[in-house]
BATORKE-576323 format. One record per residue (C-alpha): residue number from 1; residue in three letters; z, y, x. Coordinates in pm, 1 decimal, m for minus. Last residue first. Layout:
{NUM; 'ALA'; {Z; Y; X}}
...
END
This chain:
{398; 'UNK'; {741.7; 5791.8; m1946.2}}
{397; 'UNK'; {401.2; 5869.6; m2051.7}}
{396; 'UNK'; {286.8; 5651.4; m1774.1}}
{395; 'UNK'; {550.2; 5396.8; m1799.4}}
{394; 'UNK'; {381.5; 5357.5; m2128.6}}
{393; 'UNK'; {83.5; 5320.8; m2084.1}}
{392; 'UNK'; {96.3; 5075.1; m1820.7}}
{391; 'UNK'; {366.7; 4825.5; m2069.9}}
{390; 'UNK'; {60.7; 4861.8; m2307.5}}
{389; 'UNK'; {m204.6; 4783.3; m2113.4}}
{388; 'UNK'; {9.7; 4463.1; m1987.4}}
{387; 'UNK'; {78.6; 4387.9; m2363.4}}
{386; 'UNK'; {m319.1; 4415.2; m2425.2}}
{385; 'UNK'; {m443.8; 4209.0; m2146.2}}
{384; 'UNK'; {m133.4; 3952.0; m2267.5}}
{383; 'UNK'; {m346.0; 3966.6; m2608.9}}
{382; 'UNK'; {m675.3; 3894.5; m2437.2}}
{381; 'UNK'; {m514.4; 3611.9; m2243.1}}
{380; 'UNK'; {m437.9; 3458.6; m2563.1}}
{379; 'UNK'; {m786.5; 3523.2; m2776.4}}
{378; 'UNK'; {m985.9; 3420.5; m2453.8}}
{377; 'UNK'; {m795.7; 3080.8; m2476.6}}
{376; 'UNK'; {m820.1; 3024.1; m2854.8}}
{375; 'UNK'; {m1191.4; 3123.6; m2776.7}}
{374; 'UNK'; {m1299.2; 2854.3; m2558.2}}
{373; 'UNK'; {m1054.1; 2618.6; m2717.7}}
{372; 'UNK'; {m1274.1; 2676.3; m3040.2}}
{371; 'UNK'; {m1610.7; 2529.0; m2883.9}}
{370; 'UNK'; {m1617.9; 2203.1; m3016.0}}
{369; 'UNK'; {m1647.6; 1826.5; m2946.7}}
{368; 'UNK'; {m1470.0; 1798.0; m2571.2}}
{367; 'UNK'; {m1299.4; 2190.0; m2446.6}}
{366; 'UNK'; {m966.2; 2110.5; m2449.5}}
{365; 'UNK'; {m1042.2; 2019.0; m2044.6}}
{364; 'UNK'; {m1188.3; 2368.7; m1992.3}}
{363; 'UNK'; {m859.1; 2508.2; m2138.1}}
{362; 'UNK'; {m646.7; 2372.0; m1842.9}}
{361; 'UNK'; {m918.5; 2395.9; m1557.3}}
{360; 'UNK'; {m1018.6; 2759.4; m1624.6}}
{359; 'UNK'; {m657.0; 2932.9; m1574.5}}
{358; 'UNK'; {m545.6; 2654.0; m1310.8}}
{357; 'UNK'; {m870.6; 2855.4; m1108.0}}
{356; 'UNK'; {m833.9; 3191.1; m1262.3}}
{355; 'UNK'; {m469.3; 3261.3; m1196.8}}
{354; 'UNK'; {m520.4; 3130.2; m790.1}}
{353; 'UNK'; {m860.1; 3404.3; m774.2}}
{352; 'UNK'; {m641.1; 3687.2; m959.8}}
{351; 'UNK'; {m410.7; 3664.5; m748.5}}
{350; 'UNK'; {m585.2; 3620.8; m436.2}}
{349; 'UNK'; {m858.3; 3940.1; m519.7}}
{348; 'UNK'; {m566.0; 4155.6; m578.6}}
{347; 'UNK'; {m333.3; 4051.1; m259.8}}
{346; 'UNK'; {m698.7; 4113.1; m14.8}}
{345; 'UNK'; {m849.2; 4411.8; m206.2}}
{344; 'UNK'; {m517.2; 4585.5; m177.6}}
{343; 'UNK'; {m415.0; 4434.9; 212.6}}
{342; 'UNK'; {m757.1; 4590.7; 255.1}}
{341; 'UNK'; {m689.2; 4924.3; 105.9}}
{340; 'UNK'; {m335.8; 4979.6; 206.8}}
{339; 'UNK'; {m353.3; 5362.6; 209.1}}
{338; 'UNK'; {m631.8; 5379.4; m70.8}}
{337; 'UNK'; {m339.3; 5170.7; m292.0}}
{336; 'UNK'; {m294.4; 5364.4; m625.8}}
{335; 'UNK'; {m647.1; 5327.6; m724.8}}
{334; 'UNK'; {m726.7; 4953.6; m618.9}}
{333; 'UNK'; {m622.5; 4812.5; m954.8}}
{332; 'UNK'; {m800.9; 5043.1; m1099.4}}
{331; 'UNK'; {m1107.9; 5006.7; m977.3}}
{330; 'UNK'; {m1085.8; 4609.3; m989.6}}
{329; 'UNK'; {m990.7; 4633.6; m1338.8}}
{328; 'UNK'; {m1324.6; 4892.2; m1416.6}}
{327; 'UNK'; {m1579.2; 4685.2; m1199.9}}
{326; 'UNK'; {m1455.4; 4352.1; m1436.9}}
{325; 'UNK'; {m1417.8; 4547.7; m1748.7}}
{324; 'UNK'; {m1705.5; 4662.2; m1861.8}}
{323; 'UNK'; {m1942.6; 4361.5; m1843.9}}
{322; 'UNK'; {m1633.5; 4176.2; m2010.8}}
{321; 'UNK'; {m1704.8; 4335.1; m2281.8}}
{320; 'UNK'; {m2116.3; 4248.0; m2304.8}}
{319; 'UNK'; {m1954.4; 3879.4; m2243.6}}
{318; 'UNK'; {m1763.0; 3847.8; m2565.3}}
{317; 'UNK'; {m2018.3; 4030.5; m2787.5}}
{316; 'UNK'; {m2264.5; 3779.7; m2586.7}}
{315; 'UNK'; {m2043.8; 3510.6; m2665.4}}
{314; 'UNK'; {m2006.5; 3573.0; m3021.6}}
{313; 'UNK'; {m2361.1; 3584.3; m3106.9}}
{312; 'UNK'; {m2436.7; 3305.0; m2899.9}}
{311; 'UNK'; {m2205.5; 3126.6; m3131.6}}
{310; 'UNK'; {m2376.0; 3223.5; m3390.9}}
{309; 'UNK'; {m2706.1; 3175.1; m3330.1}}
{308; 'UNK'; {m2651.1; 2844.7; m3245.9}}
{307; 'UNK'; {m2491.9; 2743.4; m3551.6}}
{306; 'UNK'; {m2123.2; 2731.8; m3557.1}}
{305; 'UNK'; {m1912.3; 2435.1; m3451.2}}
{304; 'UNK'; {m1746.2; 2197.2; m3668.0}}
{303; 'UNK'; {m1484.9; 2287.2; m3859.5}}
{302; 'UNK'; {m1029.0; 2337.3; m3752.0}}
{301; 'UNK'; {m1049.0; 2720.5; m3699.8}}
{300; 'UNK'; {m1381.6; 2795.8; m3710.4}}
{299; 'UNK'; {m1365.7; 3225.7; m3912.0}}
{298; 'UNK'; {m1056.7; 3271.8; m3760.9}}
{297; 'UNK'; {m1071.2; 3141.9; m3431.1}}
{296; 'UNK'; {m1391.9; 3324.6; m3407.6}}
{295; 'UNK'; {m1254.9; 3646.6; m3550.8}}
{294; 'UNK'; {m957.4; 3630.0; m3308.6}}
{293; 'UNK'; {m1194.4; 3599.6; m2976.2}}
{292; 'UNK'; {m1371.0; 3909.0; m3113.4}}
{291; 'UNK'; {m1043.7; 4090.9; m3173.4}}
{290; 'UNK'; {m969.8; 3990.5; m2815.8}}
{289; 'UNK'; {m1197.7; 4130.9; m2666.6}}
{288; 'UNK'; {m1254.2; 4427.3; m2830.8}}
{287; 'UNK'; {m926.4; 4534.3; m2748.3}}
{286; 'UNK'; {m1031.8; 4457.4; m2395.6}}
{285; 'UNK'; {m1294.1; 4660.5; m2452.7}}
{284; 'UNK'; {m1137.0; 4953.2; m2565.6}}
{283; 'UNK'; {m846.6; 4995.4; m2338.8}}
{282; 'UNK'; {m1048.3; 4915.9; m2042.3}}
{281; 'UNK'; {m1249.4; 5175.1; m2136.7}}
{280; 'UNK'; {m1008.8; 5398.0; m2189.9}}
{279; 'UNK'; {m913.4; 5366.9; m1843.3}}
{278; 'UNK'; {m1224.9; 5388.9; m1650.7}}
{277; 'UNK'; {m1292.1; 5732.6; m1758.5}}
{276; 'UNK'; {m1483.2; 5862.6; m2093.6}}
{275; 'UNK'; {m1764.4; 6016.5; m1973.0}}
{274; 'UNK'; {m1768.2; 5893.0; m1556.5}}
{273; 'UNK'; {m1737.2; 5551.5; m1687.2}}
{272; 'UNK'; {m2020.2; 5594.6; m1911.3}}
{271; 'UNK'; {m2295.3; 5593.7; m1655.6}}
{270; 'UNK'; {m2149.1; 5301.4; m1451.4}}
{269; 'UNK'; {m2057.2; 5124.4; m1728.6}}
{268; 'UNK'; {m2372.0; 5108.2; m1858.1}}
{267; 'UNK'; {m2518.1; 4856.0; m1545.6}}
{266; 'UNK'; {m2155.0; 4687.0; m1625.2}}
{265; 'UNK'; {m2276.7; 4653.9; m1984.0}}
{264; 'UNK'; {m2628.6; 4550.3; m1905.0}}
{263; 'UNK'; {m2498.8; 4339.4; m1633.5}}
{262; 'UNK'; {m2294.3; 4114.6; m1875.0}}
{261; 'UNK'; {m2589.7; 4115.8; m2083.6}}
{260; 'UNK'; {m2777.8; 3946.5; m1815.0}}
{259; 'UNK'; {m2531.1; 3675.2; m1735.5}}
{258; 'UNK'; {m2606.0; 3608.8; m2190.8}}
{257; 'UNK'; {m2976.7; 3587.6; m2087.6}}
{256; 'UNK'; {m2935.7; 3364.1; m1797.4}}
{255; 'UNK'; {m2718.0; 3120.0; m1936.3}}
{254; 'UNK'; {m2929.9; 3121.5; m2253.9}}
{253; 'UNK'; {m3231.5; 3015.3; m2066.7}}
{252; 'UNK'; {m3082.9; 2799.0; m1799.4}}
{251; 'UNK'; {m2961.0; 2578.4; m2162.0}}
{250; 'UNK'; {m3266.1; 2553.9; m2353.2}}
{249; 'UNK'; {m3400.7; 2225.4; m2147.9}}
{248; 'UNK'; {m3021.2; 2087.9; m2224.0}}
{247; 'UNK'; {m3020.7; 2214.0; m2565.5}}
{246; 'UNK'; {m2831.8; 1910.8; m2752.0}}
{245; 'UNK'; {m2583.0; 2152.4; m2945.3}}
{244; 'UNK'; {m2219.6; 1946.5; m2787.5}}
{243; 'UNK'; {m2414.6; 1759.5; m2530.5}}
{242; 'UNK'; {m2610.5; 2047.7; m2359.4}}
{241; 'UNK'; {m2505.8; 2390.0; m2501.5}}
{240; 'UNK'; {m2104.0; 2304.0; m2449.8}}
{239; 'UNK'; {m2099.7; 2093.2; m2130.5}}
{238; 'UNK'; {m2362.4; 2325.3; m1955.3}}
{237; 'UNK'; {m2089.7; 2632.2; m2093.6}}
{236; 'UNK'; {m1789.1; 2469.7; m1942.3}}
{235; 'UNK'; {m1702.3; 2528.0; m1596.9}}
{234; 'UNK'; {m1887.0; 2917.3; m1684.1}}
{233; 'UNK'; {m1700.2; 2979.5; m1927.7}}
{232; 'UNK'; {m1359.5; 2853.6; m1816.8}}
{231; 'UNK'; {m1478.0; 3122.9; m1507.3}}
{230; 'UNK'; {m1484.2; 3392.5; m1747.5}}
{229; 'UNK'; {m1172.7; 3354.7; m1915.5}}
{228; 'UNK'; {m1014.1; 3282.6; m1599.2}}
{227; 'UNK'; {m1177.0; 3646.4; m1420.2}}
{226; 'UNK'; {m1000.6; 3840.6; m1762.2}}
{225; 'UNK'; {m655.6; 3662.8; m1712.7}}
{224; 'UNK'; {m663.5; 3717.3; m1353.7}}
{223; 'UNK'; {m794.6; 4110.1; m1406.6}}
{222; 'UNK'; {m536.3; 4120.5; m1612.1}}
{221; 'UNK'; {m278.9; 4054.0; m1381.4}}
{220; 'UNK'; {m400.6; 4284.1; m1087.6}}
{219; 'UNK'; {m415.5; 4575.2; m1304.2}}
{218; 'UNK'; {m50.3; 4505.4; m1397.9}}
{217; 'UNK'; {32.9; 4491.1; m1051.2}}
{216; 'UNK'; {m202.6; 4783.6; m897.0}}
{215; 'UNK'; {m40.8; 4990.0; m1209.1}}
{214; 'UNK'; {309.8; 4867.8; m1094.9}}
{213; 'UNK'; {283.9; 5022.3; m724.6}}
{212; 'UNK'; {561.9; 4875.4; m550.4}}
{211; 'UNK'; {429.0; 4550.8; m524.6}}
{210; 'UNK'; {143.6; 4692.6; m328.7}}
{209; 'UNK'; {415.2; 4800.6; m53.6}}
{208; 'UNK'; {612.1; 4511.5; m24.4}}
{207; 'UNK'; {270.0; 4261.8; 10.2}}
{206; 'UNK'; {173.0; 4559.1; 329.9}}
{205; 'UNK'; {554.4; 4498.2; 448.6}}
{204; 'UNK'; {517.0; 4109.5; 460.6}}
{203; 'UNK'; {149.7; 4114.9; 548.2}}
{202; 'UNK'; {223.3; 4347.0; 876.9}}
{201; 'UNK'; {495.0; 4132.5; 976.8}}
{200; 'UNK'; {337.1; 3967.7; 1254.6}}
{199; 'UNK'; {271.3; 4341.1; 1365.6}}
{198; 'UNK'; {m100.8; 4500.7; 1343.6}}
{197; 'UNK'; {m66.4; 4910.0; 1426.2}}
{196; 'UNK'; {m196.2; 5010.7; 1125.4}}
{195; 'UNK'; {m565.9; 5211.3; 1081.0}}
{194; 'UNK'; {m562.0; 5538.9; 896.6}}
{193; 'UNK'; {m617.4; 5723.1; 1265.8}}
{192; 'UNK'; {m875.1; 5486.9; 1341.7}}
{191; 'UNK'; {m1090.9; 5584.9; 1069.2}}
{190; 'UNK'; {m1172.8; 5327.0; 817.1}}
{189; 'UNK'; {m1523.7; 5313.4; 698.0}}
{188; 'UNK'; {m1711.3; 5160.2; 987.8}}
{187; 'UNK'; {m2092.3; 5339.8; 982.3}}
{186; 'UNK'; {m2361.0; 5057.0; 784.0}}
{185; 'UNK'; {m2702.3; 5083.8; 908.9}}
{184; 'UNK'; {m2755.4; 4833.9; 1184.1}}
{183; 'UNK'; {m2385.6; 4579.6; 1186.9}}
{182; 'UNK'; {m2462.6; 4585.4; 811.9}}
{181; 'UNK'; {m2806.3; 4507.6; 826.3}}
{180; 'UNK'; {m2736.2; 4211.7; 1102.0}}
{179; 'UNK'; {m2476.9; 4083.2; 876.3}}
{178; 'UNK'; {m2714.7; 4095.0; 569.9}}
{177; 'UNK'; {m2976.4; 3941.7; 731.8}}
{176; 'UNK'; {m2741.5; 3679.1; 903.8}}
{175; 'UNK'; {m2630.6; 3557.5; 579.4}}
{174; 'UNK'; {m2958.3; 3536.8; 414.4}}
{173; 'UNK'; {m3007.6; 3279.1; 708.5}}
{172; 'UNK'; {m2678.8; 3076.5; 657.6}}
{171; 'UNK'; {m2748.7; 3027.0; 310.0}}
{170; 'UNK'; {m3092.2; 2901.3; 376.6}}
{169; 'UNK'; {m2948.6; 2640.2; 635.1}}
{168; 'UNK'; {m2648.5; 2529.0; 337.6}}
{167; 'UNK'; {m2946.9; 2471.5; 95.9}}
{166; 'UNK'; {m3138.9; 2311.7; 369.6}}
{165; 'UNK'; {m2898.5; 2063.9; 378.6}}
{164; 'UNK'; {m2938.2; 1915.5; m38.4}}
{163; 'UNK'; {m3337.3; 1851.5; 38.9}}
{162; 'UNK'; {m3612.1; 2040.6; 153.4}}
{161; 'UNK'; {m3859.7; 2079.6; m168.6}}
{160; 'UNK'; {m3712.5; 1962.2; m412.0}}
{159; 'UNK'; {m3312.9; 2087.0; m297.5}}
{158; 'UNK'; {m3474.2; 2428.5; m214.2}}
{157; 'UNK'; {m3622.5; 2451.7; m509.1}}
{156; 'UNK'; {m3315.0; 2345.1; m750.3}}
{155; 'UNK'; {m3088.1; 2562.9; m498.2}}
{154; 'UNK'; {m3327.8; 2871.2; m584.8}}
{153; 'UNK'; {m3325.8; 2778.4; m993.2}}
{152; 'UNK'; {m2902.4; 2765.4; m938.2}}
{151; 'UNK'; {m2897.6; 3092.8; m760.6}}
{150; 'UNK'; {m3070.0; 3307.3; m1010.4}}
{149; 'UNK'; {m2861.4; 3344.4; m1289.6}}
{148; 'UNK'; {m2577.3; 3301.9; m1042.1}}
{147; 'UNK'; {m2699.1; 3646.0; m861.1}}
{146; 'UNK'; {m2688.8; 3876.3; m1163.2}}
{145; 'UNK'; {m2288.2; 3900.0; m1138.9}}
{144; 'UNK'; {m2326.0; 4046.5; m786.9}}
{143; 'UNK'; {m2596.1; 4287.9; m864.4}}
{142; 'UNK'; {m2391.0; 4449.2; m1198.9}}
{141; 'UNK'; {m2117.5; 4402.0; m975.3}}
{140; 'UNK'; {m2237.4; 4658.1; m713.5}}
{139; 'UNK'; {m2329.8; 4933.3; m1001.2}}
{138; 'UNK'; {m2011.5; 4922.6; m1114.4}}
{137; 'UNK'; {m1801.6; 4906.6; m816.7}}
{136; 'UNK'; {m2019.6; 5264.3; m760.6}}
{135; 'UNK'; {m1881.3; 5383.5; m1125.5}}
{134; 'UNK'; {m1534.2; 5295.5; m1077.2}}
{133; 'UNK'; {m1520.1; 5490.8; m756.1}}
{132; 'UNK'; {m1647.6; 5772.9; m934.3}}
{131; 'UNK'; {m1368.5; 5728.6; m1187.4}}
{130; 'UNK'; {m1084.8; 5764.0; m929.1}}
{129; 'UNK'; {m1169.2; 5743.2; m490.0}}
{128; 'UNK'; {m1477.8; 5660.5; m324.0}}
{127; 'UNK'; {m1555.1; 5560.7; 116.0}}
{126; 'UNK'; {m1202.9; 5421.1; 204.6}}
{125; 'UNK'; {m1193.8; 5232.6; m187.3}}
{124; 'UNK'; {m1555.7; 5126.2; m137.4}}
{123; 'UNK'; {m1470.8; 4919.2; 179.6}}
{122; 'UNK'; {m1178.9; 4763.6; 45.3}}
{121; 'UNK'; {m1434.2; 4630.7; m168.6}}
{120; 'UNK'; {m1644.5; 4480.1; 72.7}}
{119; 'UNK'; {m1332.4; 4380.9; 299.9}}
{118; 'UNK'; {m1261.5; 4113.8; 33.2}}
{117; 'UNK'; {m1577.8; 3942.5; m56.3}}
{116; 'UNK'; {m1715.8; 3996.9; 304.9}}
{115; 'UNK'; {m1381.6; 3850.9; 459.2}}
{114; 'UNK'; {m1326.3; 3612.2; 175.9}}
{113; 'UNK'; {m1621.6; 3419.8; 302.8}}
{112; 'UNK'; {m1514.5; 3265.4; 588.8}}
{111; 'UNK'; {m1191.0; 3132.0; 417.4}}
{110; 'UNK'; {m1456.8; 2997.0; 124.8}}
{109; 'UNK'; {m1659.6; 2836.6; 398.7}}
{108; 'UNK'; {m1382.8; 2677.3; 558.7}}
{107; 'UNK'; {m1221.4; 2545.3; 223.1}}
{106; 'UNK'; {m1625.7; 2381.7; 197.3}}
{105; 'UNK'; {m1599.2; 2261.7; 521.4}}
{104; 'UNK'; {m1271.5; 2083.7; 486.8}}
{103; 'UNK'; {m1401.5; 1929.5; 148.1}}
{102; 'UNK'; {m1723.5; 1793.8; 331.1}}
{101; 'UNK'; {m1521.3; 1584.7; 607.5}}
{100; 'UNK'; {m1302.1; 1461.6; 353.3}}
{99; 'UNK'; {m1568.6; 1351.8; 99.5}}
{98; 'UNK'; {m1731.1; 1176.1; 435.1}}
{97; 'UNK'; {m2023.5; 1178.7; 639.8}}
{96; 'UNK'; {m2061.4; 1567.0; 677.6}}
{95; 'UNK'; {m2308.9; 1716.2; 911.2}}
{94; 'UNK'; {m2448.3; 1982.5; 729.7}}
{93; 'UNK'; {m2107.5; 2080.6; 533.3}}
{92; 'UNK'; {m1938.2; 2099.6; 922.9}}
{91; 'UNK'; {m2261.4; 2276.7; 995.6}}
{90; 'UNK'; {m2157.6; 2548.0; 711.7}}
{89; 'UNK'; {m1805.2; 2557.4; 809.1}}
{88; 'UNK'; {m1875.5; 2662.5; 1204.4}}
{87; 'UNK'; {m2112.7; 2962.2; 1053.8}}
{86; 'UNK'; {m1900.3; 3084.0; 749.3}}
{85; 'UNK'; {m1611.1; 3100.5; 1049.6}}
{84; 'UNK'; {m1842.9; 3329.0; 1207.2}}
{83; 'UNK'; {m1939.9; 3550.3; 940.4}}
{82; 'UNK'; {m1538.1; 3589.8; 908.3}}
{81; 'UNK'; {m1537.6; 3726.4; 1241.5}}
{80; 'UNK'; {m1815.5; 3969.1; 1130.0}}
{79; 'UNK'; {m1632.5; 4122.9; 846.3}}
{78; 'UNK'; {m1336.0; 4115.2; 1068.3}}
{77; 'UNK'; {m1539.9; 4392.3; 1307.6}}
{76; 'UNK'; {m1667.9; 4560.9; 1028.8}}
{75; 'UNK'; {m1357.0; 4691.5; 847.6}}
{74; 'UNK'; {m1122.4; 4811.7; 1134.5}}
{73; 'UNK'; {m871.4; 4623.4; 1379.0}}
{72; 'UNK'; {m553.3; 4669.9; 1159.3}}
{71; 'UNK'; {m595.1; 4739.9; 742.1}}
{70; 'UNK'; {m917.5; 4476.7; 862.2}}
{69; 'UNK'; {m656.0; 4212.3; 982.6}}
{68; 'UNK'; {m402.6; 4279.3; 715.9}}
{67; 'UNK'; {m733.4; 4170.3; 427.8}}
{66; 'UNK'; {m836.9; 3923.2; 640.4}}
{65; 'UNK'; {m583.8; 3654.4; 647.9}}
{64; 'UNK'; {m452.5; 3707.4; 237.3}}
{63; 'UNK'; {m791.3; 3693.4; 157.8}}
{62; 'UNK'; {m865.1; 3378.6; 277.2}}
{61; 'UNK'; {m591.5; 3226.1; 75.0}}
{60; 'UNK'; {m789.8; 3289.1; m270.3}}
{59; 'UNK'; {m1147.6; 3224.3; m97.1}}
{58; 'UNK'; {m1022.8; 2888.9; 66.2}}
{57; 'UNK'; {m909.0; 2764.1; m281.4}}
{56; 'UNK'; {m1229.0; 2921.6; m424.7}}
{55; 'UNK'; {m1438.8; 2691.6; m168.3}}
{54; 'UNK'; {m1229.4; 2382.8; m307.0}}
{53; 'UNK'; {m1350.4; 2382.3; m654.1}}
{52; 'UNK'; {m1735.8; 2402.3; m587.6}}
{51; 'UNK'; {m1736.4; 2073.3; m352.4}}
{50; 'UNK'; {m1438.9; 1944.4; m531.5}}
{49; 'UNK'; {m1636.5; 1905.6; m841.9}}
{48; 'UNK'; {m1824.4; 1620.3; m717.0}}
{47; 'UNK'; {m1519.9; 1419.6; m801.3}}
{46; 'UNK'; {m1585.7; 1382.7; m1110.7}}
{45; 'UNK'; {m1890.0; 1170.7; m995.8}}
{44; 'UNK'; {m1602.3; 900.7; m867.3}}
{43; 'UNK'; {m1754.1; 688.4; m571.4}}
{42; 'UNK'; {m1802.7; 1005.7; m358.5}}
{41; 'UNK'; {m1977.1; 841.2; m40.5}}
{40; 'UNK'; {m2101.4; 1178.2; 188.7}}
{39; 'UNK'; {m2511.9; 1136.4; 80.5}}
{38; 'UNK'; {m2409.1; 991.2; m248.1}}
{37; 'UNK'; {m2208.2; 1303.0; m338.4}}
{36; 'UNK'; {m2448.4; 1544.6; m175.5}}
{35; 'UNK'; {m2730.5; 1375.9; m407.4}}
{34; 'UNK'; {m2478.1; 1419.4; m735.2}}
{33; 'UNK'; {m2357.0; 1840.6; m663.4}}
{32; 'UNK'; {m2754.7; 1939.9; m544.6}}
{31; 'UNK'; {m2830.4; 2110.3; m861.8}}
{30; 'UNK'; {m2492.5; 2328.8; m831.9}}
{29; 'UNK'; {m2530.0; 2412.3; m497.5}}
{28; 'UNK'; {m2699.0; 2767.7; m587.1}}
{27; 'UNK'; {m2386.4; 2836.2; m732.2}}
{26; 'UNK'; {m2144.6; 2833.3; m478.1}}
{25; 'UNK'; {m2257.1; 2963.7; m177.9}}
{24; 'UNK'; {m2487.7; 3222.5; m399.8}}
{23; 'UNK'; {m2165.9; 3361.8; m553.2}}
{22; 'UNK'; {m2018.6; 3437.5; m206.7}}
{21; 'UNK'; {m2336.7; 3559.5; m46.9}}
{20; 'UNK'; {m2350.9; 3787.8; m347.3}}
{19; 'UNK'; {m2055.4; 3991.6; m202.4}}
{18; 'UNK'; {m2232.4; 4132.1; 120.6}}
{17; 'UNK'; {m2525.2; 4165.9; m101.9}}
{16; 'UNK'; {m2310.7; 4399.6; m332.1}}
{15; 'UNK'; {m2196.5; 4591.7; m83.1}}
{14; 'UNK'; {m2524.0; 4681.9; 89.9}}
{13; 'UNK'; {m2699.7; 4771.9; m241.9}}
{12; 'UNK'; {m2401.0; 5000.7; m289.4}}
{11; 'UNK'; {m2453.3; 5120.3; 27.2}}
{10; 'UNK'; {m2810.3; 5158.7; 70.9}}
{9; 'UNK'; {m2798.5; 5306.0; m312.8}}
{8; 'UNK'; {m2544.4; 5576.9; m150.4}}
{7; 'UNK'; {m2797.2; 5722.4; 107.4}}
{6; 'UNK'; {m2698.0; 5604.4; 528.6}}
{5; 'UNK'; {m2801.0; 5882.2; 741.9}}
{4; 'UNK'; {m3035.5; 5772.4; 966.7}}
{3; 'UNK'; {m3066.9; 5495.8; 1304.6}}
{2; 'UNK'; {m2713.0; 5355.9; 1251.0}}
{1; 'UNK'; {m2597.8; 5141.2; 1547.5}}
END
């Protein structure tokens, strides 16, 4: 039921909550990883990684089972069903006695969660087409990439103050809000009429179709390579400013300040986008990317690393870029494919998920007395960025 007109911040401000449950599942259980190993008998501490690990796996495959559905039955009603799976995984987590036990909840939760994730965007592309629909993805990332700055300090109160459950409880809650705000204010975006009959071979014929559209591909691609640079960041950036410069009290602050330069940039992006278009951005800041990477590599190859300064020099360079390609990839990407848009979100959003994960763990473990993997890795995906721009450029003018 929608009581007045719906204005575009509502919207956008809707979206990107709807996708911020996702990050706030996962990060804000970061300072409760060792007591929820203890409490469900995880001998190894390693292992403690499963619990963020395995809610991507369920994201990535998630997609793929909610993405046909909404093409079929509408957007709303699957982002609700997947609410409900969120539900039953999150008092699996609660109850959990065992690393087994805890693992299947946390796949749950991720397969839950893909329908917001997924169906948010797909809900952008039915509402905003070209560089306009660039600029609103822009504005919603710019919220959803703020929300792990924030996320871990909540989970550290919660976890204080409540314990390692209540994290879990709380998520549910801010859940419901935004469920029962979206089930108030938000109209369903795709019209029955656009809607496909569902057939058991839907996915089959929907996977066909995308495949057929090279700039959704290549798109797709990058924004893997782009998402695993990031995320090898982010597994190894604690590691990195806390044993390898000796700044663990410094650390939350210049996690949060380099996450907020990422939203500057996307927050810019949204303004610029509609200047210059979401191509040539992409173009140069990718570019910039990977020069930046190559400088580093350069400049360290084989020494010790940098001075503080530096290297947060580099990474913010590194991480302002990325601010202006994530909305823009995603855009793009989704551009060619209005007609399939949550099959789109859902084969776009799985591929790049499965590249980041193997992506991050491979040059994360490189990653022991310096920080030069980092970049050797960011300097190699940068330049397959740039081949796959390429290849897209040309076909174009072909």
């Amino acid at each position: 039921m929608q009581v007045k007109k719906q204005s575009q911040f509502e919207f956008i401000a809707l979206m990107a909550s709807l996708m911020s449950l996702v990050a706030l599942s996962i990060d804000a259980l970061l300072p409760a990883l060792t007591q929820i190993g203890y409490s469900v008998g995880i001998e190894n501490p390693t292992d403690n990684q499963l619990l963020i690990t395995m809610i991507f796996l369920g994201l990535g495959f998630g997609q793929l089972i909610f993405g046909p559905l909404s093409d079929s039955f509408g957007r709303k009603p699957i982002i609700y069903s997947g609410f409900i799976v969120f539900i039953i995984a999150s008092f699996i987590c609660v109850t959990a006695t065992s690393i087994e036990m805890m693992v299947f909840g946390r796949i749950l939760q991720g397969i839950g969660l893909s329908a917001p994730r997924t169906i948010s965007i797909a809900m952008v592309r039915d509402s905003y087409s070209g560089d306009y629909m660039a600029r609103i993805m822009s504005f919603i990332v710019v919220i959803f990439i703020l929300v792990p700055v924030v996320a871990p300090a909540i989970g550290k109160v919660l976890l204080d103050a409540y314990g390692w459950r209540f994290i879990f409880n709380s998520q549910l809650i801010y859940g419901a809000i935004i469920i029962f705000w979206l089930w108030k204010r938000q109209p369903e975006t795709l019209k029955i009429e656009k809607r496909t009959s569902f057939t058991f071979d839907l996915f089959v014929k929907s996977a066909k179709e995308f495949f057929k559209y090279k700039q959704a591909v290549a798109f797709t691609l990058i924004s893997g390579f782009i998402t695993g640079s990031f995320m090898v960041y982010l597994s190894t950036t604690e590691h990195i400013f806390r044993n390898q410069y000796n700044l663990a009290e410094e650390f939350p602050l210049i996690f949060a300040g380099l996450a907020i330069g990422v939203g500057l940039a996307t927050f810019l992006n949204g303004t610029l986008v509609m200047k210059f278009g979401m191509l040539n951005l992409v173009k140069v800041f990718t570019l910039i990317f990977t020069c930046i990477s190559l400088i580093y590599c350069i400049l360290f190859y084989g020494k010790p690393n940098p001075d503080i300064y530096t290297l947060v020099f580099f990474f913010g360079i590194q991480f302002f870029a990325i601010g202006f390609l994530f909305g823009n990839l995603r855009a793009l990407a989704m551009q060619p494919i209005g007609h399939i848009a949550g099959m789109g979100a859902a084969i776009n959003g799985f591929i790049s998920t499965i590249m980041a994960v193997p992506i991050a763990t491979y040059i994360g473990k490189f990653v022991t007395d310096t920080s030069l993997p980092l970049f050797i890795g960011f300097f190699v995906f940068g330049v397959l960025s740039l081949i796959l721009l390429a290849i897209v450029n040309l076909k174009r003018e072909l």
